[in-house]
KEKOLKE-400600 format. One record per residue (C-alpha): x negated, y, z negated; residue number from 0. Coordinates in nm, 4 decimals, padded with zeros to 6 digits. Each point is the difference from the previous one (the first is absolute). Layout:
<sites>
<site c1="X" c2="Y" c3="Z" i="NUM"/>
...
</sites>
This chain:
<sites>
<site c1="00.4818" c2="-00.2902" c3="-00.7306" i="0"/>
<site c1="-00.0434" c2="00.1858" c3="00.2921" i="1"/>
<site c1="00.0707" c2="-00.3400" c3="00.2084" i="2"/>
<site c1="-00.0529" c2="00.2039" c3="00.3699" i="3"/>
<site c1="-00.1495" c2="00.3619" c3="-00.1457" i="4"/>
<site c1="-00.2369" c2="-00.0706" c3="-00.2557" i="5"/>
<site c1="-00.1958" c2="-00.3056" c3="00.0916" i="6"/>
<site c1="00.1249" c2="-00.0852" c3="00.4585" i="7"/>
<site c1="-00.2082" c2="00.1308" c3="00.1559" i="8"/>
<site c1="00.2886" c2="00.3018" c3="00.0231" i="9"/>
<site c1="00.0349" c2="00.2023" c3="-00.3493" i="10"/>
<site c1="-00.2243" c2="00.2852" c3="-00.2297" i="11"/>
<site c1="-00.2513" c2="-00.2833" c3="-00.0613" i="12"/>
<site c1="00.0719" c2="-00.1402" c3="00.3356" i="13"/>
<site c1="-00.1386" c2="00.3586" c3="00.1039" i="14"/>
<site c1="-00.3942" c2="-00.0459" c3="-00.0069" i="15"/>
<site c1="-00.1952" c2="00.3175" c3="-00.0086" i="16"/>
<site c1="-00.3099" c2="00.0908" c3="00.2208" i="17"/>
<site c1="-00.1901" c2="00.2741" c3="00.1433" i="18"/>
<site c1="-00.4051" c2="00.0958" c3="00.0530" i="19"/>
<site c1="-00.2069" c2="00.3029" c3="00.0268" i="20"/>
<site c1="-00.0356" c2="00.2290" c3="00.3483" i="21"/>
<site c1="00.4189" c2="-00.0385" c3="-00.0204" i="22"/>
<site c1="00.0643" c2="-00.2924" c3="00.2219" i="23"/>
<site c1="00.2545" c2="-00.1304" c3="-00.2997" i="24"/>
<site c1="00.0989" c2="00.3420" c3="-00.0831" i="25"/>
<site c1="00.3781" c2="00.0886" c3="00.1125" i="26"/>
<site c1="00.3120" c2="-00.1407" c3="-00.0333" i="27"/>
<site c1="00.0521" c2="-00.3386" c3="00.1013" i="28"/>
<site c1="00.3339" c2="-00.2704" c3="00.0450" i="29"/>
<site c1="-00.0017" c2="-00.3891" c3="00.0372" i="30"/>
<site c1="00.1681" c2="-00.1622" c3="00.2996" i="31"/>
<site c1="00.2302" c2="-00.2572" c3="-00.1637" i="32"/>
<site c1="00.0051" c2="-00.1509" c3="00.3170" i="33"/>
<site c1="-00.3775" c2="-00.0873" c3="00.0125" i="34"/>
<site c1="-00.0399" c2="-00.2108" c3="-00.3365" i="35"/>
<site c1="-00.1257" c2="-00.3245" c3="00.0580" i="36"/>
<site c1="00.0439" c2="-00.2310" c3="-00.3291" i="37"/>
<site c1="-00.1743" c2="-00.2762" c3="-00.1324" i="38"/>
<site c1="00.1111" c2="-00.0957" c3="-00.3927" i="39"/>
<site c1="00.1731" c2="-00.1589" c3="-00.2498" i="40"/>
<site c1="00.3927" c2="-00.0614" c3="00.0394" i="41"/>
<site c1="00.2271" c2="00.1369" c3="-00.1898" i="42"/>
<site c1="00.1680" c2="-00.2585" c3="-00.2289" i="43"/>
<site c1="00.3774" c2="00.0490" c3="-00.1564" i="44"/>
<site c1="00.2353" c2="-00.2571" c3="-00.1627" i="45"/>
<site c1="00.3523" c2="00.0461" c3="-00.1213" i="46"/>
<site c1="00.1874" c2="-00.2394" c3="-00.2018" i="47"/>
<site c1="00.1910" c2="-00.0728" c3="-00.3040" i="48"/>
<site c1="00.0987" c2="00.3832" c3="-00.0498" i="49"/>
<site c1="-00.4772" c2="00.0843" c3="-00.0284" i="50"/>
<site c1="-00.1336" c2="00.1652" c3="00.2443" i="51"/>
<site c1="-00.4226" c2="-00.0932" c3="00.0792" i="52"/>
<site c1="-00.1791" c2="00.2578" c3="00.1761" i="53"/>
<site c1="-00.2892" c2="-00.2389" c3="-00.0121" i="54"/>
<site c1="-00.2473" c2="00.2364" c3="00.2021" i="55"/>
<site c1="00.0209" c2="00.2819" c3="-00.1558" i="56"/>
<site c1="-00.2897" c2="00.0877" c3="-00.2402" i="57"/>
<site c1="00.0739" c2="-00.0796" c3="-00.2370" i="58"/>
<site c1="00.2291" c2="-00.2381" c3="00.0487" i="59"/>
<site c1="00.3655" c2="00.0093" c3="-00.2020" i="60"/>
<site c1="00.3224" c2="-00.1665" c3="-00.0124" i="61"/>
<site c1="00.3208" c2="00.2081" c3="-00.1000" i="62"/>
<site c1="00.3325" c2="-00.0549" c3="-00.0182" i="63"/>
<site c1="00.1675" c2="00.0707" c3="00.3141" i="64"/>
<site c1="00.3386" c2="00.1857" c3="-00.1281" i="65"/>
<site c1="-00.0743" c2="00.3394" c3="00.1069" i="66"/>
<site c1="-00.0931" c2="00.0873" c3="-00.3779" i="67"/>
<site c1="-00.3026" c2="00.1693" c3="-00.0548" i="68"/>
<site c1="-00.3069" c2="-00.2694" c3="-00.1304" i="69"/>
<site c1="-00.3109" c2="00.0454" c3="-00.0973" i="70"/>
<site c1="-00.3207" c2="-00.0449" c3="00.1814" i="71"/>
<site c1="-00.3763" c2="00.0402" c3="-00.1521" i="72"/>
<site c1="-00.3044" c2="00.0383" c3="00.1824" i="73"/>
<site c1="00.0978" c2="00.2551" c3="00.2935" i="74"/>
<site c1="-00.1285" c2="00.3390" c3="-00.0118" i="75"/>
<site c1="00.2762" c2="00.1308" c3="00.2044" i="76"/>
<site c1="00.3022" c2="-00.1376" c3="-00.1924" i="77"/>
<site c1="00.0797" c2="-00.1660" c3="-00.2964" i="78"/>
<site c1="00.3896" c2="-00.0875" c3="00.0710" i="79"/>
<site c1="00.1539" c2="-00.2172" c3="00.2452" i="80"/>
<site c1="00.3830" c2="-00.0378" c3="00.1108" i="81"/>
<site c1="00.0786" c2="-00.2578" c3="00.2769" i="82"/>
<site c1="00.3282" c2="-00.0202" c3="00.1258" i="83"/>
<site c1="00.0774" c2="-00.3216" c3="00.1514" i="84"/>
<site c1="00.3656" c2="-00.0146" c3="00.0255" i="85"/>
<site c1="-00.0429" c2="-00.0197" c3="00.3898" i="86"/>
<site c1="-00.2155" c2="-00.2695" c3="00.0751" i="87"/>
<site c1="-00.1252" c2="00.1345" c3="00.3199" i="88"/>
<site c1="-00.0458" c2="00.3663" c3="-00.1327" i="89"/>
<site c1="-00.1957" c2="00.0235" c3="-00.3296" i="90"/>
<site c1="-00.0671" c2="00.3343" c3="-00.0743" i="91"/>
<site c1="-00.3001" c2="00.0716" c3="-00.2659" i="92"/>
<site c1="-00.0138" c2="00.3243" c3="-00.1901" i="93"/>
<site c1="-00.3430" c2="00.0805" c3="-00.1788" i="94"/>
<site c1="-00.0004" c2="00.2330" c3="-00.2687" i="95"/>
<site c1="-00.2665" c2="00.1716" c3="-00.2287" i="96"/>
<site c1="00.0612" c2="00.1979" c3="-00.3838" i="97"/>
<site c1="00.3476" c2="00.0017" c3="00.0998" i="98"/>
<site c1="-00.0088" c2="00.1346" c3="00.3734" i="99"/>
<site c1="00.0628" c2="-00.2107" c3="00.3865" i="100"/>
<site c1="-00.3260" c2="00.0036" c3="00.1085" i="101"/>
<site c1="00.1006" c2="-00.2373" c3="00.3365" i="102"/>
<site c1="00.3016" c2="-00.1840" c3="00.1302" i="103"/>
<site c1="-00.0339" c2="-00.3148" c3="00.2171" i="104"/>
<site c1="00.2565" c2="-00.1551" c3="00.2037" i="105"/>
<site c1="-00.0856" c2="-00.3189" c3="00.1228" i="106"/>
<site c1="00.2357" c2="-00.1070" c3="00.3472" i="107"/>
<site c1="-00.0034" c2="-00.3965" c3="00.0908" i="108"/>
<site c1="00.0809" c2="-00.0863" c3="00.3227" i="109"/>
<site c1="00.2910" c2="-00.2602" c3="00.0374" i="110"/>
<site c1="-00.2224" c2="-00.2746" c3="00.1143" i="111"/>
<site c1="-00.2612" c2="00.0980" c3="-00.3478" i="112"/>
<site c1="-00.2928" c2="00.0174" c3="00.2778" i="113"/>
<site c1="-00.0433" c2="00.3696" c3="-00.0478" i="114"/>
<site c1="00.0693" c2="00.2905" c3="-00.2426" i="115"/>
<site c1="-00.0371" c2="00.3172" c3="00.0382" i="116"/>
<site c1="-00.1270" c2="00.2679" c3="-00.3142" i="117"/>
<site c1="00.1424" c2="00.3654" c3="-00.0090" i="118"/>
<site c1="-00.1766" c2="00.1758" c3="-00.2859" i="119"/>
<site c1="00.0084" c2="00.3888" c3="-00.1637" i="120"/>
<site c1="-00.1522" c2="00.1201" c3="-00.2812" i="121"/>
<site c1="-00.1555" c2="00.2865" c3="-00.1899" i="122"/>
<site c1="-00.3082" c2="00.0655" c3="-00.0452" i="123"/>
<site c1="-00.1664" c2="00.0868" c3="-00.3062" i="124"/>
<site c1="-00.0475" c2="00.3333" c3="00.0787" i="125"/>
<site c1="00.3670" c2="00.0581" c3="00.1045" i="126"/>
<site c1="-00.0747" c2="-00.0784" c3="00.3772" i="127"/>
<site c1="00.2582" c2="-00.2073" c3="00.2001" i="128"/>
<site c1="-00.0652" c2="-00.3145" c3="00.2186" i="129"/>
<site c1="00.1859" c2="-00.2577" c3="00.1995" i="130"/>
<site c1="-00.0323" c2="-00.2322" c3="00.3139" i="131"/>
<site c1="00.0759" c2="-00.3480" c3="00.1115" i="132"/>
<site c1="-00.1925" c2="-00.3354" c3="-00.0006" i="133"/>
<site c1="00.0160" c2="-00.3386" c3="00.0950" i="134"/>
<site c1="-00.0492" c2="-00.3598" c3="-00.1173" i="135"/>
<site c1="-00.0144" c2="-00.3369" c3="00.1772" i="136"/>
<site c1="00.0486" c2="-00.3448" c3="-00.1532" i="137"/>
<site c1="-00.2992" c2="-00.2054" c3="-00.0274" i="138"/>
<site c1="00.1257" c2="-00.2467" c3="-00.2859" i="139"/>
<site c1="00.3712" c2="-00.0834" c3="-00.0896" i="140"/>
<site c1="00.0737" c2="00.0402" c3="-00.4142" i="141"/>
<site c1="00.1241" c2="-00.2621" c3="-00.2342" i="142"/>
<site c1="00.2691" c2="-00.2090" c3="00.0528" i="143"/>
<site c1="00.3009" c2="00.1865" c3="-00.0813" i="144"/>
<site c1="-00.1341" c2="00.3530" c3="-00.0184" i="145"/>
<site c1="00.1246" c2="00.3224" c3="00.1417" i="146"/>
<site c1="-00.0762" c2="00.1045" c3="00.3641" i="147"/>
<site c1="-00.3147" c2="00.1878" c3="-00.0914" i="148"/>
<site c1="-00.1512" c2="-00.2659" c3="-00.1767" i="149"/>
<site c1="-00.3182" c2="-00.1438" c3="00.1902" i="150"/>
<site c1="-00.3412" c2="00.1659" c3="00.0995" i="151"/>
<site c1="00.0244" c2="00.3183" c3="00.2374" i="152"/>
<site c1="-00.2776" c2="00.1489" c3="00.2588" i="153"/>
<site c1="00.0296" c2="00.3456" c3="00.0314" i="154"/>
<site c1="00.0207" c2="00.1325" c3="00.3752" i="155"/>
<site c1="-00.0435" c2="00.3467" c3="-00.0896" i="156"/>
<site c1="00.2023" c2="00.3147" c3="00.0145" i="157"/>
<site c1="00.2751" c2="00.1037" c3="00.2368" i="158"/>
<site c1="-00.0062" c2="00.3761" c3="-00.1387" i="159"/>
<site c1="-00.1241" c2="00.1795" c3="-00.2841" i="160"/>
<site c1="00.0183" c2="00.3850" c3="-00.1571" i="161"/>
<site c1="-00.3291" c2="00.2402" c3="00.0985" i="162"/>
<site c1="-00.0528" c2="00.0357" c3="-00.3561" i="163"/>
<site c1="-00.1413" c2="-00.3320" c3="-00.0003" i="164"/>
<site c1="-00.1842" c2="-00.0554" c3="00.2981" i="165"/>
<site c1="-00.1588" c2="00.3933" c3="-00.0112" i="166"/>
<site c1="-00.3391" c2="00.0756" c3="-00.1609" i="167"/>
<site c1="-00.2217" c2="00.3048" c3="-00.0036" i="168"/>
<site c1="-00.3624" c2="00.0428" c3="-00.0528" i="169"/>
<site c1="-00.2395" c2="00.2359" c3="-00.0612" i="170"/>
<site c1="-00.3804" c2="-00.0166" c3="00.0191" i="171"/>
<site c1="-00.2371" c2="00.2685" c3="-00.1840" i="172"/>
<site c1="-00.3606" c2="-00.0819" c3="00.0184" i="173"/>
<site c1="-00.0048" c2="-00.3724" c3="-00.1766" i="174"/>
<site c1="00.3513" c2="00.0840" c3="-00.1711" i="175"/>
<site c1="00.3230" c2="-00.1976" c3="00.1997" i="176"/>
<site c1="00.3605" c2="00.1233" c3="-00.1751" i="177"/>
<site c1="00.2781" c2="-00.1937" c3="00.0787" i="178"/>
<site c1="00.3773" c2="00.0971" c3="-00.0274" i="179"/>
<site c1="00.3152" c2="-00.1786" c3="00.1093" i="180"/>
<site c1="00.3386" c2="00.1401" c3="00.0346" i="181"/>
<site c1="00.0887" c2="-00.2745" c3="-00.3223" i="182"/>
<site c1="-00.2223" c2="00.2031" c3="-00.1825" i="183"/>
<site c1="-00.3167" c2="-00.2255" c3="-00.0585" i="184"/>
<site c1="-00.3246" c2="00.2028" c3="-00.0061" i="185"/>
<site c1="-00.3827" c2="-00.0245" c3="-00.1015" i="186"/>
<site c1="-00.3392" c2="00.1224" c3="00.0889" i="187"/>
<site c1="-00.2768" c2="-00.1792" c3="00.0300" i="188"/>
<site c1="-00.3386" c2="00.0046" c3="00.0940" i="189"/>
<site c1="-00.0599" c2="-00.2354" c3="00.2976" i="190"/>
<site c1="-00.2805" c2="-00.1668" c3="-00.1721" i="191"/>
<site c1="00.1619" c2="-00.2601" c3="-00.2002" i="192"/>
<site c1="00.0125" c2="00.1911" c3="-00.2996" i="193"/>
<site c1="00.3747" c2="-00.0667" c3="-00.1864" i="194"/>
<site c1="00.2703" c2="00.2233" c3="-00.0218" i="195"/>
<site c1="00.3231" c2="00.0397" c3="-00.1318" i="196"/>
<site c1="00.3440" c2="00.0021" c3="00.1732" i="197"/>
<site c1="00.2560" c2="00.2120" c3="-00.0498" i="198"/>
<site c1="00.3848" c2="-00.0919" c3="00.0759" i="199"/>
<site c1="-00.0142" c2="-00.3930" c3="00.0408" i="200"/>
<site c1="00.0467" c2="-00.2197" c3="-00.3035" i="201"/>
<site c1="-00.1219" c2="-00.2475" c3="00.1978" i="202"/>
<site c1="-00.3543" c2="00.1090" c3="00.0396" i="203"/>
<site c1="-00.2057" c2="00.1818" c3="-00.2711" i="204"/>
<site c1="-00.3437" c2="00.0686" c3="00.1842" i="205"/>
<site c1="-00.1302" c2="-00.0558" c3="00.3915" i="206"/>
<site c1="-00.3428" c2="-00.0030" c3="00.1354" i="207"/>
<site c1="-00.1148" c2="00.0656" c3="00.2957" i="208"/>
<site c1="-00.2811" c2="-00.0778" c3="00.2299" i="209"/>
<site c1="-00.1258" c2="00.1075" c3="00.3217" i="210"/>
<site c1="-00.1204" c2="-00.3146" c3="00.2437" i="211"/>
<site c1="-00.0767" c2="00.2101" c3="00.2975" i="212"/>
<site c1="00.0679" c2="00.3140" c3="00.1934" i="213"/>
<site c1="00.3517" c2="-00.0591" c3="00.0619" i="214"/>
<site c1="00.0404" c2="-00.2444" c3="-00.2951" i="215"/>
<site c1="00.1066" c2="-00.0741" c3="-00.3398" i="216"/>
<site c1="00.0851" c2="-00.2270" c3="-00.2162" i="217"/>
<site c1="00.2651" c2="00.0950" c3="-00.3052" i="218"/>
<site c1="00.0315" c2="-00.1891" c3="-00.3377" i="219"/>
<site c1="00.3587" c2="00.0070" c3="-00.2396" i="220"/>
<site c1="-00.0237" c2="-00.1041" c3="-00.3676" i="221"/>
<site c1="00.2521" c2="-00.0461" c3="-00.2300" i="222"/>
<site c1="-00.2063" c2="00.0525" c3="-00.3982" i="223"/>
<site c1="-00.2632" c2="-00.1737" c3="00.1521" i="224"/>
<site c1="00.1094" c2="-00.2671" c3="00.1988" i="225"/>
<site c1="-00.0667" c2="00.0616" c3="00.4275" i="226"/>
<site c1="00.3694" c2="-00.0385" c3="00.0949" i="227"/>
<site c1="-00.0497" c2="00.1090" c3="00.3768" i="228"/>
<site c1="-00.2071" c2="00.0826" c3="00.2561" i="229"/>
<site c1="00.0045" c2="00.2087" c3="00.3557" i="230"/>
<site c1="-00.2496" c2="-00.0099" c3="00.2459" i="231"/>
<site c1="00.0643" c2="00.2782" c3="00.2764" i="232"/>
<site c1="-00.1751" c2="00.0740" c3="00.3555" i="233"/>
<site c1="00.0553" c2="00.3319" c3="00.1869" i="234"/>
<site c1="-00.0138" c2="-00.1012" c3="00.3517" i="235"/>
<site c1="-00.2861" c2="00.2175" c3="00.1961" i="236"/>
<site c1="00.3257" c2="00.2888" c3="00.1492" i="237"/>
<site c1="00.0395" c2="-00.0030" c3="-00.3118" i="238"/>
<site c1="00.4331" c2="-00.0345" c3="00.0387" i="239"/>
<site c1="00.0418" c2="-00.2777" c3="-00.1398" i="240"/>
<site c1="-00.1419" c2="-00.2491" c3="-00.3387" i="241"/>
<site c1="00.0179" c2="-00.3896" c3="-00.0056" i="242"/>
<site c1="00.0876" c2="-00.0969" c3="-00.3827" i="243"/>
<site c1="-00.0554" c2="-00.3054" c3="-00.1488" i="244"/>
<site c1="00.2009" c2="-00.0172" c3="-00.3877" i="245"/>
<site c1="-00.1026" c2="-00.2675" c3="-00.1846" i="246"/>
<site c1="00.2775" c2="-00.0368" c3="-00.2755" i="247"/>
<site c1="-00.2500" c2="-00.1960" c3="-00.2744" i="248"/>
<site c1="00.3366" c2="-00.1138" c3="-00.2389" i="249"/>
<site c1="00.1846" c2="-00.1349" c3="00.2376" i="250"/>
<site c1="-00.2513" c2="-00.1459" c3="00.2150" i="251"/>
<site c1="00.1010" c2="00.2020" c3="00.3313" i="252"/>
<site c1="-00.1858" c2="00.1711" c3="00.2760" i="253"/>
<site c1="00.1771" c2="00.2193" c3="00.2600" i="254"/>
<site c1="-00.1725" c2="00.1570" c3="00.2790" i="255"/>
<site c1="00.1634" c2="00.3488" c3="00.1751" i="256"/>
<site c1="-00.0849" c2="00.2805" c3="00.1835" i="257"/>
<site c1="00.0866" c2="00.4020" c3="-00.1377" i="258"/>
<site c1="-00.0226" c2="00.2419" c3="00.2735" i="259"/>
<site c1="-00.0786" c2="00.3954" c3="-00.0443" i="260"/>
<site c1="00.2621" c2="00.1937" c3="-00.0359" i="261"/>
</sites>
C-alpha cells in the first residue's frame, strides 16, 4: 500500500533517482518536504457497514474493517491488510507481508471531517526504518451515512518525514550512475537507456536511464515490464540544488520538488 511512501510523491518509489557524468549528480542529496508542489489524483476512502474501501490504492481492495488481518492481491509490498476502525476518527492501517508489519498508518480526522492528518512507520524491505507525517484535505464528502473518512482527499504534502526516505546517494563512473538509499534500494546502470535491474524495492524490478543534457536526465521505473514511474531531474548551474519532477504513472500523480546537496 504504501498510501504516503510508496506511490506520494514522499516514499522509496516516491524517491526518484538521477545523476550524469563530470559528477554534477554525484553526492548525497535530501528533498525539501517543504518545496513539493502537487498536482494529482485524490485520494478516495469510504467506510461503512463494518468494509473498509481504499478505493485509490492500486489496486484497489475492500476489507473488513475489524482490526483482523485480510487479504489483499496485487501489491508488491504487502499482501495483508488490518484496519482498525473502532474509532471513527482514528483508523489505523497495518500492512503486512509473509507474515511481517511492513507499515502502520494512522489516519487522524479533524472534528469538523475537513482535514486528516496521516502518521505512518514502516520497515523497509531491507530491515531499514521509516516514519513521518502527512496531510489530507477534503475535496468530496462520502456516502450518506459513512464514517468520517469517507469522501475524496487531496494530499497537501508532508509535515515531517525520517532521512532514510528523503536521502539518496549517487555515484558516477564514466557512463555507469549507482544509486543507493539508506532503505536499501540499489542498481547500476548505464546512462544510455539500456535496462537494469533493482535491487531492494519490490516495487520496481528494472530502471533506465537517459541523459537529456549536461545537467540532465531523465529516469524510467518498471515493474515486469510495465513503466510504473518516472523522474525527470535538473541540477541547477551551482550545482546545490536539483528541481524533480515524479511522475507516479499508477496513480496518475505528478509532484514537483527541489533536493539540495548535502
Amino acid at each position: 500500500m504504501r498510501i504516503f511512501v510508496a506511490a506520494a510523491a514522499l516514499c522509496a518509489a516516491f524517491v526518484p533517482v538521477h545523476a550524469m557524468a563530470a559528477s554534477p549528480f554525484d553526492g548525497t542529496w535530501k528533498q525539501d518536504i517543504a518545496s513539493a508542489k502537487m498536482s494529482q489524483e485524490p485520494d478516495a476512502y469510504v467506510l461503512t457497514g463494518g468494509m473498509f474501501t481504499c478505493k485509490s490504492c492500486v489496486p484497489s481492495y475492500t476489507v473488513k474493517a475489524d482490526g483482523s488481518d485480510q487479504p489483499v492481491s496485487g501489491n508488491p509490498y504487502t499482501d495483508m491488510v488490518a484496519v482498525n476502525a473502532s474509532d471513527a476518527h482514528n483508523i489505523v492501517l497495518t500492512d503486512k507481508k509473509n507474515g511481517k508489519t511492513t507499515e502502520t498508518l494512522t489516519f487522524k480526522v479533524a472534528p469538523n471531517g475537513r482535514t486528516i492528518d496521516v502518521d505512518f512507520k514502516g520497515t523497509s524491505e531491507n530491515g531499514a526504518s521509516y516514519s513521518g507525517t502527512g496531510g489530507l484535505k477534503r475535496v468530496a464528502k462520502g456516502p450518506a451515512g459513512s464514517g468520517p473518512i469517507s469522501g475524496s482527499w487531496m494530499r497537501t504534502g508532508l509535515t515531517n518525514a525520517s532521512d532514510s526516505i528523503v536521502t539518496t546517494t549517487y555515484k558516477v563512473d564514466g557512463e555507469m550512475l549507482t544509486m543507493t538509499d539508506p532503505t536499501g534500494d540499489t542498481y547500476t546502470a548505464k546512462m544510455d537507456e539500456t535496462e537494469a535491474p533493482v535491487k531492494g524495492n519490490p516495487g520496481i524490478t528494472t530502471v533506465t536511464v537517459k541523459k537529456m543534457g549536461p545537467r540532465t536526465i531523465l529516469e524510467t521505473d518498471k515493474r515486469n515490464g510495465k513503466i510504473v514511474e518516472t523522474a525527470k531531474s535538473t541540477v541547477s548551474r551551482d550545482g546545490k540544488t536539483m528541481t524533480v519532477v515524479h511522475n507516479d504513472k499508477l496513480r496518475h500523480r505528478v509532484t514537483t520538488y527541489t533536493e539540495n546537496k548535502q
